[in-house]
N, C-alpha and C positions, 0 to 999 in steps of 0.2 A: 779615522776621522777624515784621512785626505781623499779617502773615497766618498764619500758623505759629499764634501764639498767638491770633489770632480762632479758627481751626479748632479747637486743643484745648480751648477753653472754650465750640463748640458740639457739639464733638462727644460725647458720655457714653462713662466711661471702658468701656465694654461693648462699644462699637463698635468704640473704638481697638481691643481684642484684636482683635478679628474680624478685622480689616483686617490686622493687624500676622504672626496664623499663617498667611495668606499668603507674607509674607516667608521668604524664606532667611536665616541664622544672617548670611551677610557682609553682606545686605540691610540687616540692622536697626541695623550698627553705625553709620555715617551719623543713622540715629534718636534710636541715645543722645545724641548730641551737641545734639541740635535745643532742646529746653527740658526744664524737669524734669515735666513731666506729659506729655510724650512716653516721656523717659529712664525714668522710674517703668512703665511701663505696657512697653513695649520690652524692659528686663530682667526682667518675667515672663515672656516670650514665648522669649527667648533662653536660659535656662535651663529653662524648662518641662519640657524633652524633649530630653535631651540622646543624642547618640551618638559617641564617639571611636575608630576602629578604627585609629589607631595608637600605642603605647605612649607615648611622647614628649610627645604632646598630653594625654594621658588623665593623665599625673603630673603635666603642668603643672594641668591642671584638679582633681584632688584637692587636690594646694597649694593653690587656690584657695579653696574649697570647705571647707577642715579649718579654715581662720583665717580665713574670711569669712562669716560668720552673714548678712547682707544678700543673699547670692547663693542660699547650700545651701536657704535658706527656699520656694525658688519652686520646685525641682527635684520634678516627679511620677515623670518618669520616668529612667532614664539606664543607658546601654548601654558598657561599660568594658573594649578587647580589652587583654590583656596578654601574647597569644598567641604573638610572635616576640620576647618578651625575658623573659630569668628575674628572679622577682621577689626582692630581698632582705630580710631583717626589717623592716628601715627603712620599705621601702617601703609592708610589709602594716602595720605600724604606723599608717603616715601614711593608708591607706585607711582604715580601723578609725576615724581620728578622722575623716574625712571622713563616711565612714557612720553616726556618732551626728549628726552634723550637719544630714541628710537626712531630719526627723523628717515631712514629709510627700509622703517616698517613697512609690509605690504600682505601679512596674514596674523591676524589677534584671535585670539581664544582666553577667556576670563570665566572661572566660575569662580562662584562663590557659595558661601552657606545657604539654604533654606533664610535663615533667620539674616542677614545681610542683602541677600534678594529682595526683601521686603524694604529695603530703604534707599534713598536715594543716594548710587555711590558714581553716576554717569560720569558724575562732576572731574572724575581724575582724568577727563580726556580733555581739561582747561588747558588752551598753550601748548596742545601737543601738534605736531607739523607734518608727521605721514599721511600719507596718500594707500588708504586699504584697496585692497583687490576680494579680501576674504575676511567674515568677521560674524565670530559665535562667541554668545556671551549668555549666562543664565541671568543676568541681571533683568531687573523688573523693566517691563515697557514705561515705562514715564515720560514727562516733557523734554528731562533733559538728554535722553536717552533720542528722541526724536531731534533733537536738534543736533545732536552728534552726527547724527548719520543724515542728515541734511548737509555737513558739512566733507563727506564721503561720497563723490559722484563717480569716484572710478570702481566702487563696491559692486561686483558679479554673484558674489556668492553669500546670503546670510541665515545664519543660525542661529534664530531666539527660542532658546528652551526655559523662560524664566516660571516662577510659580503662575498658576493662572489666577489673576487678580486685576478688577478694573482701576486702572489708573490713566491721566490726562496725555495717552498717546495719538497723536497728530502728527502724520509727515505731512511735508511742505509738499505740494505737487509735481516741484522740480527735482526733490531729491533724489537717489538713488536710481539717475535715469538710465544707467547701466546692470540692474539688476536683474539676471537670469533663473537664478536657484534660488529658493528660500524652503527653508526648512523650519521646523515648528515641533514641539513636542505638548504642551499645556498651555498652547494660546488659543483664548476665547475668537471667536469667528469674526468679533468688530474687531481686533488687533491684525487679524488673518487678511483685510479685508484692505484696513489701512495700507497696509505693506505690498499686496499685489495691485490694488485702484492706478489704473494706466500706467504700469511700467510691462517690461515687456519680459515678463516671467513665464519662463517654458518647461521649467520642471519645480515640483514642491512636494515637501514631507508633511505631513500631519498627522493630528490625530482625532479620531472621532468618541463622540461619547452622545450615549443616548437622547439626552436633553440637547442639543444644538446641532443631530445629524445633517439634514437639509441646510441648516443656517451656514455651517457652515460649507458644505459643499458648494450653494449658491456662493460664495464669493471666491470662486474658480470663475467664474464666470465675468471677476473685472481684470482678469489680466489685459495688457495690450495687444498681446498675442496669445495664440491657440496653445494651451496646457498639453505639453507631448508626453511628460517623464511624470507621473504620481505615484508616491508612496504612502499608501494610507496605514497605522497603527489602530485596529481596535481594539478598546480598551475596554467599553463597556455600548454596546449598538446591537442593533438586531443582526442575524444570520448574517452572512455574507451573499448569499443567495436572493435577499432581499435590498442589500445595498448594492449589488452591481449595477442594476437598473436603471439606477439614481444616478450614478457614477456615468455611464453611457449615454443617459439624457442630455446628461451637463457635457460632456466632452467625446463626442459619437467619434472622434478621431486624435485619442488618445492612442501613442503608439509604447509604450510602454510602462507596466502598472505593477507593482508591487503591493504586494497584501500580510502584514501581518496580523494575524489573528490574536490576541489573550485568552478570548473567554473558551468558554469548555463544550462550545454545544458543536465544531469541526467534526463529522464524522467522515467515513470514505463517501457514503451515500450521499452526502450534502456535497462535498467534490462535484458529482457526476450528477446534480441539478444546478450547479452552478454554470455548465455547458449553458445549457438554454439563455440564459444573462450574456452572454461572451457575443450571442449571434446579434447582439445593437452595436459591437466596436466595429467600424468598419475598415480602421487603421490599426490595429492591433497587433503587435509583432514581436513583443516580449511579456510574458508573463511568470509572476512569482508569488506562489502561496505558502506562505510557513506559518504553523498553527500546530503547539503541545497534544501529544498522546493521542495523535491520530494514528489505529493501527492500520498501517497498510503496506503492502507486500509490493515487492517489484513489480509482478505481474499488473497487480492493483494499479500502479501509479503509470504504466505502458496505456489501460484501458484508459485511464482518466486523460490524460495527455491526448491518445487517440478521438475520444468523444469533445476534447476543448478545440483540436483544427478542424472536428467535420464541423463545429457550433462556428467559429472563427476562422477560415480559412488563410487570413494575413498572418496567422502568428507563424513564429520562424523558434522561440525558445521560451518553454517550459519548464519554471523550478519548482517542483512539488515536495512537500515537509522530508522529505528522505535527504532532499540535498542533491539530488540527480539532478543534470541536468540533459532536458530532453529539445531535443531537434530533427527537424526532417530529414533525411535522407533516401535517396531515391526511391521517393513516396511512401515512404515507411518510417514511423518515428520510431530512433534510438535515442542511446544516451551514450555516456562515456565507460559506464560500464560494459554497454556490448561492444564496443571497440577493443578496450583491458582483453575480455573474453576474444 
């Protein structure tokens, strides 16, 4: 023990961190025990960044968290699933005082049920006093959900994955004037639209679905700034070789694109006609395609890579469904496997 306490009285408490977010969360409980200028410095670390993915743990940690002012204080970040149990009033209560508790929160994540998504639960963000940087939530788009984030201007980065369902979403025109990133997984194209309308968002996740391809694509088109980073999911759209097009119209200087495919109609051949779509990016310089039970061979995935820089000469990296990843090299594309070899 006298070595324990020589160490923390040479070591400055700046250090300790460093050493301690090494640690895993079951690591550091042993630490609290050890003295109190370890246990001081340990419970920053252990609360700092928290993540719960199953209900059980995450209500016993709000308990904690709503009647413990000593804990909620260190909390920047925390990540809360509530996704495989229905929440009752009780419970959104006791979140709601956990959440004013949290006053130097600066990253939230909240899901919830399917059947909870459907109701208005925004309300537990009444009286709470953080300043977000980052904030995904499956809860439903609604008024009070826009006025939350009306009241969030240092927000950079957001993630609404709720059900897709029209409800009285309106932002304020001032809010969210710091918003870069937004991501989306089952938001209808007037929700999509809401969210980018004059802020200055340069990279966005979506997804498309046959009935509102263009609809939504056009509302890329009200960001305040030129769309660099797109992640598109399709779910249910035509080829890919017929939405590049589309995609290059609306943003000729898109420099990085990712594509995940669902449906089943990916072949190698449809690959090596989607070259000819690639030659409208004129800024293009990462690309990624992944897309189920495409059979294709190294060799395969070297020609397609090769046929996507002579279509696109800006691109610099190529991920094709193998997981390779391809890049030039003194005029010749490799990957990381011919380096391995």
């Amino acid at each position: 023990m006298d070595g324990v306490h020589s160490t923390s009285s040479v070591l400055p408490v700046e250090t300790l961190e460093l050493i301690f977010n090494y640690l895993e969360r079951h690591e550091l409980v042993p630490v609290l025990n050890s003295n109190s200028i370890f246990h001081n410095t340990a419970l920053r670390a252990v609360y700092r960044n928290i993540s719960e993915t199953s209900s059980v743990k995450a209500l016993k940690l709000i308990k904690t968290l709503a009647s413990n002012a000593t804990y909620s204080r260190h909390v920047r970040s925390i990540d809360l699933n509530f996704a495989d149990n229905f929440i009752t009033a009780n419970i959104l209560r006791l979140l709601n005082r956990a959440l004013q508790q949290l006053k130097s929160l600066t990253a939230l994540t909240l899901n919830f049920s399917q059947t909870d998504n459907t109701a208005d639960v925004a309300w537990i963000f009444q009286g709470c006093s953080f300043s977000l940087t980052t904030f995904t939530s499956s809860m439903r788009c609604d008024r009070s959900l826009a006025k939350f984030l009306a009241m969030q201007p240092k927000i950079t980065e957001l993630c609404l994955r709720g059900l897709n369902e029209e409800y009285d979403f309106a932002l304020e025109p001032k809010a969210l004037p710091k918003l870069g990133q937004f991501r989306t997984v089952t938001a209808y194209p007037s929700i999509i639209g809401e969210v980018l309308r004059g802020r200055p968002v340069e990279s966005v996740s979506m997804s498309l679905y046959r009935r509102d391809v263009c609809a939504s694509l056009d509302t890329l088109l009200l960001s305040a700034t030129a769309i660099k980073r797109l992640t598109v999911l399709i779910l249910e759209s035509d080829p890919p070789v017929a939405l590049l097009p589309l995609i290059a119209a609306r943003l000729p200087h898109l420099e990085a694109f990712h594509l995940v495919v669902l449906t089943p109609h990916s072949t190698h051949e449809i690959l090596l006609e989607i070259g000819s779509s690639l030659t409208q990016f004129k800024a293009l310089r990462y690309i990624t395609f992944m897309a189920p039970g495409i059979p294709s061979s190294f060799n395969d995935e070297k020609i397609i890579a090769e046929a996507w820089s002579k279509a696109c000469p800006t691109l610099q990296t190529i991920i094709l469904p193998k997981g390779l990843v391809w890049f030039q090299r003194d005029e010749n594309w490799a990957c990381l496997k011919d380096n391995e070899d």
